[in-house]
C-alpha positions, 0 to 999 in steps of 0.5 A, spaced: 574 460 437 577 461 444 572 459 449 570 463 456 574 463 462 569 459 467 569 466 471 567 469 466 561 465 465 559 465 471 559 472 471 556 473 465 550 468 467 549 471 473 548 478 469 543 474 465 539 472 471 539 478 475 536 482 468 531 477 467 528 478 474 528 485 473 526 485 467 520 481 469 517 486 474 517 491 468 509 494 465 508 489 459 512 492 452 507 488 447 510 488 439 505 491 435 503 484 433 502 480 439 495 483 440 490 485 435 490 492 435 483 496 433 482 500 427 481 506 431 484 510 438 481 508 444 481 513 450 481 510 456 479 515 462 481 514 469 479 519 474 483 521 481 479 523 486 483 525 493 481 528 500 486 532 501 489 537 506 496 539 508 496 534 514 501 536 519 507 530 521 511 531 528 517 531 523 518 535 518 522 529 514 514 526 514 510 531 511 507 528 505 508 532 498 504 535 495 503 529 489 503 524 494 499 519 490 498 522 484 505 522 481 505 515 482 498 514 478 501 519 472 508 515 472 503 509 470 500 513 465 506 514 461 507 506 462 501 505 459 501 509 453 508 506 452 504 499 452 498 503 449 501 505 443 502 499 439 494 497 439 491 504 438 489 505 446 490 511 449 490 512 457 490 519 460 488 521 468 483 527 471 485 529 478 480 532 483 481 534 490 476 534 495 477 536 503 478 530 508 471 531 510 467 534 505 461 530 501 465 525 495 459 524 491 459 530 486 467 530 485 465 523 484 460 524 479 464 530 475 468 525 473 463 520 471 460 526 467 467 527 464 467 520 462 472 517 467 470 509 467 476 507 472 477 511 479 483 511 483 480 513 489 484 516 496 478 517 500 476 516 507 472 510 508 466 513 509 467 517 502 469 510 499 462 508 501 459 513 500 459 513 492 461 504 492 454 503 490 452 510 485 459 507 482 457 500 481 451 502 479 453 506 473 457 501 471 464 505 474 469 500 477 474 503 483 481 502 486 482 504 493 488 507 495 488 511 501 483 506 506 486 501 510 480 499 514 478 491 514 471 493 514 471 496 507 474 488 504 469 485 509 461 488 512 462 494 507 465 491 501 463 491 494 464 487 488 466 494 484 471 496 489 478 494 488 483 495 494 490 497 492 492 499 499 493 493 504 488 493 511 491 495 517 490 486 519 495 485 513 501 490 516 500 488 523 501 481 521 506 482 517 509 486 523 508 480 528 511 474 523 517 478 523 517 479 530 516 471 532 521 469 527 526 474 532 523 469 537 521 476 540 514 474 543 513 479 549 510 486 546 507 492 550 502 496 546 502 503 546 496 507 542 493 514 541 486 516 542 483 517 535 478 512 532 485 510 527 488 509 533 484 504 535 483 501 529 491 499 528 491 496 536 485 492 534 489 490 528 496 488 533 492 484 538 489 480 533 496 479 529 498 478 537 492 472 537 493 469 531 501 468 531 502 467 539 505 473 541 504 476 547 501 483 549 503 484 556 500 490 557 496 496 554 496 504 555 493 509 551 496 516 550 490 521 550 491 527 545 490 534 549 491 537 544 498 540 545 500 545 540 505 539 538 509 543 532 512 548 536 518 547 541 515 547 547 508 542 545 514 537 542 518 538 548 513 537 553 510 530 549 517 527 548 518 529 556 512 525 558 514 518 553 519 517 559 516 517 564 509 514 561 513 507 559 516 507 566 511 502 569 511 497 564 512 491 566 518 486 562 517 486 553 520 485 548 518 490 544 514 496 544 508 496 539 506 504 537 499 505 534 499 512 533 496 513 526 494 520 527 500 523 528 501 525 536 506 522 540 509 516 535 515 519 533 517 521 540 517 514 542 525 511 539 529 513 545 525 516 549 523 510 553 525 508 560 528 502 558 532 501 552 527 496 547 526 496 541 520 500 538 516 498 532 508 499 529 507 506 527 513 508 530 521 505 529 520 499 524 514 500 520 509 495 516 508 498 509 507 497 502 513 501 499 519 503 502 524 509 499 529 505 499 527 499 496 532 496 491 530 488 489 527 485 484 527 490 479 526 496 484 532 500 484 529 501 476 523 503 478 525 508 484 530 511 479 525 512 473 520 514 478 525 520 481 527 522 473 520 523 472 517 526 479 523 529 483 522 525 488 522 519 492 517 513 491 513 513 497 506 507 499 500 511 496 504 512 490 506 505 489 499 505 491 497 508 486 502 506 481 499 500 481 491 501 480 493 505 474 496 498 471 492 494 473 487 497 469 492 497 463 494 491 464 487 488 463 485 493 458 491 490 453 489 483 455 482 483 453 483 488 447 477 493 449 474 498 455 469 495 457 469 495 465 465 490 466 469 485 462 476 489 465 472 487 472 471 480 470 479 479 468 482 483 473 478 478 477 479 471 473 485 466 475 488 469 469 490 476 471 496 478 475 500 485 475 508 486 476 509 490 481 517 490 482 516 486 489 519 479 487 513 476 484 506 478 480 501 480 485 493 478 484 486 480 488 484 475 492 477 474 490 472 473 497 474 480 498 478 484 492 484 485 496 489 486 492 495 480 494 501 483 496 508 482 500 509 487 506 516 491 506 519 492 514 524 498 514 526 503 519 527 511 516 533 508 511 533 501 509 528 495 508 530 490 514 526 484 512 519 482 507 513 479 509 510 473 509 516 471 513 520 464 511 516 458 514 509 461 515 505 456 509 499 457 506 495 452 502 493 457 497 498 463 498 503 464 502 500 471 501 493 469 505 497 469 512 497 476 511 490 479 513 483 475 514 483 469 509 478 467 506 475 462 512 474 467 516 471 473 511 465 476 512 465 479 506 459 478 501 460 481 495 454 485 493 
């Protein structure tokens, strides 16, 4: 028997590791023995309830696709199934679509009455609010995907809503870490003037306190609501970013909150001074990025694009996500009872691989899911927060966002 040459072995165990890692971000594959199966198919039932309205982006590579979200969520589907079949349990997903503004709790209760127990909800916060407690209530445990704000974690939370999509303070945080670690302290604030807006210039300067970095100065961008897709609106506001930076004082970088689409985009290269941009704009927080190809990511984008056409963006990794958490939990208790499926999800037990390096958790003051946060430009991932160095007793994962010390969230 001939024995392998040294680098082929080196190769091959190098091939062994990477494949191991990969595969540890996949959905769980249980052999039909593993778990009990019950003696009859099991229908569990997830609803989809969205705002939705074509939304208008000052590029046109921005504009979100029609399925945003929902593609993610029917992608976890086919995984459940997959998992589903060996103990005779069986996923499927109704989708309804209100408008951003309208009334949630009859779209809410039309799938309550189809028998959906499990909602993936893509609402505002005052929607998400509006049918938290009708839900618990009726025993309906709810996954938001769509709602960034703090106080629905904190004031507002509740013990039947799980958030998948990280808070505004857990983006920013995971903007200033990076920041910090560049050793580029000194940041201007520049921040529309919507109530999102705001809310994300809230999020920087409490990121800024938290981490030691320095606002040096602050102006808002009033919306007068200029025509801002046409050629002469877009050329108008991109004309006036040179000049409405020019009075700046020294920085190092120039934070962006424009959550509401207005001037955001025109900032890159549009300043007087030559500075870096980050926020909403240049280098950007997220919790997914197209172009993520680590830790089993490239398996999960490809088969993502095989099924829907597309590339894989946040809320459909959002969403992706919420749809195995119910999975997940339904395989390990064997059942579709929600209130046992809640008590797993929140026991030290449950965990969900999400192809980021490491399997993810909800913090248990506030059911904020634990997730690292992925920076990247238009092309590529420039770096993942937490960063390297900041440390934490519990997660390096709490650095991200209100720890528990400082919550004011009583689950309820």
């Amino acid at each position: 028997m001939t024995s392998a040459v040294p680098g082929t072995l080196a190769a091959l165990l190098c091939f062994l590791s990477l494949t191991a890692g990969a595969l540890a971000q996949q959905p769980t594959l249980q052999p039909a023995g593993a778990i009990k199966p019950q003696s009859k198919t099991t229908e569990i039932k997830i609803g989809y309830l969205r705002a939705y309205a074509p939304r208008l982006t000052l590029s046109l590579l921005d504009a979100p696709p029609r399925d945003e979200g929902v593609a993610g969520a029917n992608v976890a589907i086919g995984d459940n199934n997959t998992t589903g079949k060996f103990i005779n349990q069986k996923f499927s997903l109704d989708v309804t679509e209100i408008k951003p503004e309208s009334d949630a709790v009859q779209a809410f209760g039309d799938l309550i009455a189809k028998g959906d127990r499990y909602v993936v909800a893509d609402l505002s916060a005052k929607q998400l609010l509006s049918i938290a407690d009708i839900a618990r209530d009726k025993g309906v445990l709810i996954f938001n995907v769509g709602a960034t704000d703090d106080n629905l974690r904190e004031e507002d939370c509740r013990i039947n809503v799980f958030h998948i999509a990280p808070t505004r303070s857990m983006l920013a945080d995971a903007l200033a870490q990076y920041l910090m670690v560049k050793k580029w302290p000194n940041w201007a604030l520049l921040y529309g003037s919507h109530e999102q807006d705001h809310l994300y210039a809230d999020a920087l300067r409490r990121a800024a306190a938290r981490f030691g970095g320095q606002i040096v100065a602050e102006k808002e961008f009033k919306d007068t609501g200029t025509a801002r897709r046409t050629d002469t609106g877009a050329t108008q506001i991109q004309q006036q970013i040179s000049v409405f930076t020019q009075d700046l004082p020294e920085h190092d970088v120039l934070l962006v909150a424009d959550e509401s689409e207005v001037f955001g985009t025109y900032v890159p290269y549009r300043t007087w001074t030559s500075r870096l941009v980050a926020g909403t704009a240049g280098l950007v927080a997220s919790s997914w990025h197209p172009a993520s190809e680590q830790w089993g990511g490239i398996q999960m984008q490809s088969r993502f694009l095989k099924t829907t056409g597309r590339r894989m963006l946040s809320k459909d990794m959002s969403a992706w996500t919420a749809v195995r958490a119910v999975g997940e939990a339904t395989t390990r208790t064997n059942g579709d009872d929600p209130k046992k499926i809640s008590d797993y999800i929140r026991s030290d037990d449950f965990s969900v691989a999400a192809f980021k390096g490491q399997k993810l958790t909800f913090r248990k003051w506030n059911l904020q899911l634990r997730q690292p946060i992925l920076l990247g430009d238009t092309k590529s991932v420039v770096s993942t927060s937490p960063q390297e160095g900041y440390l934490h007793q519990v997660s390096e994962l709490d650095t991200l966002g209100i720890d528990q010390p400082e919550t004011k969230c009583v689950l309820k």
